[in-house]
Structure formats: structure tokens, C-alpha cells
N, C-alpha and C positions, 0 to 999 in steps of 0.2 A: 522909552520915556518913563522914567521915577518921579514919583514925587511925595515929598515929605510936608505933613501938616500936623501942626502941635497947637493941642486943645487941651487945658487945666492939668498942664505936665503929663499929658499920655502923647506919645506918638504915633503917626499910622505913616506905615510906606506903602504906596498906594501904586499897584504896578498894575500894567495889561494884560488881560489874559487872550494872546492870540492865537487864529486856530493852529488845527497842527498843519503838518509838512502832507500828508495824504489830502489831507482836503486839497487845500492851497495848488496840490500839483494837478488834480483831477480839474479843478476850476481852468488850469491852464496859465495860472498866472505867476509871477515869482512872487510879488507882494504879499506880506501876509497881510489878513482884514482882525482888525481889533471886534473881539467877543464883547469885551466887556472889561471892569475893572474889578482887581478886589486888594484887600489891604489883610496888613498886618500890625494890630497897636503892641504898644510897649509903654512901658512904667519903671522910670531907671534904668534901661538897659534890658530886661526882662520881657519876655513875648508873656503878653498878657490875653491875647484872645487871635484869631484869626477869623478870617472871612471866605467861604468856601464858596459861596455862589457869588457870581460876578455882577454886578451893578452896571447898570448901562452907561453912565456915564462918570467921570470927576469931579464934579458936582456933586452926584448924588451917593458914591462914597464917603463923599467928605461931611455931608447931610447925615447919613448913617453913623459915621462913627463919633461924631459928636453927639448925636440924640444917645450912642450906647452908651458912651461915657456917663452924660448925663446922668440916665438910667443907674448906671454901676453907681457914680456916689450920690444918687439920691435912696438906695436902699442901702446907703452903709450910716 
């Protein structure tokens, strides 16, 4: 599951990060468990920043990357 949210012409693809394949096998299950989210913005086509730690929910990425935006053009 993708998802795209556009805030004052930046873009974030906002994907899951789920665990790996050793965990998942050890637990015993086929399903993977979603970690967490993280995104990637863009500005024209350009990767403008990334998100390294995952955020727990879609919601709260999309919280995040609009307050950075914000942030980015209130010091330009």
C-alpha cells in the first residue's frame, strides 16, 4: 500500500516499512506486520529530503511532512 499526498507543490510517497523475512519466519507466520511508515518528498520531480525513521502511523507522516514543508519555506 502507496500513498501520495501533495502539500504547497512538494510531494511525499509515503510507503511501509515492513519487517524483514527472518523475523516474520521466526514468529511463524507468512504475513508480514507493518513497522511503521516513512516517506519520500519531491519538488518537481526531484527528491527533496527523505525520512529515515518510520512513523507509526499515515496520519502521522502526513502530520510530519507538511509541518517540514512548512518549516523549509518559512526559513526561505
Amino acid at each position: 500500500m502507496t500513498m501520495n499526498h501533495v502539500y504547497k507543490g512538494f510531494r511525499a510517497l509515503i510507503l511501509p516499512e515492513m519487517e524483514s523475512t527472518e523475523a516474520r519466519l521466526a514468529r511463524g507466520d507468512w504475513r508480514s506486520r507493518i513497522l511503521g511508515y516513512r516517506y519520500t518528498a519531491r519538488y518537481r520531480g526531484r527528491i527533496s529530503f527523505l525520512v529515515d525513521e518510520p512513523l507509526p502511523s499515515v496520519e502521522d507522516a502526513i502530520t510530519d511532512f507538511e509541518n517540514r514543508i512548512d518549516a523549509i519555506l518559512d526559513s526561505v
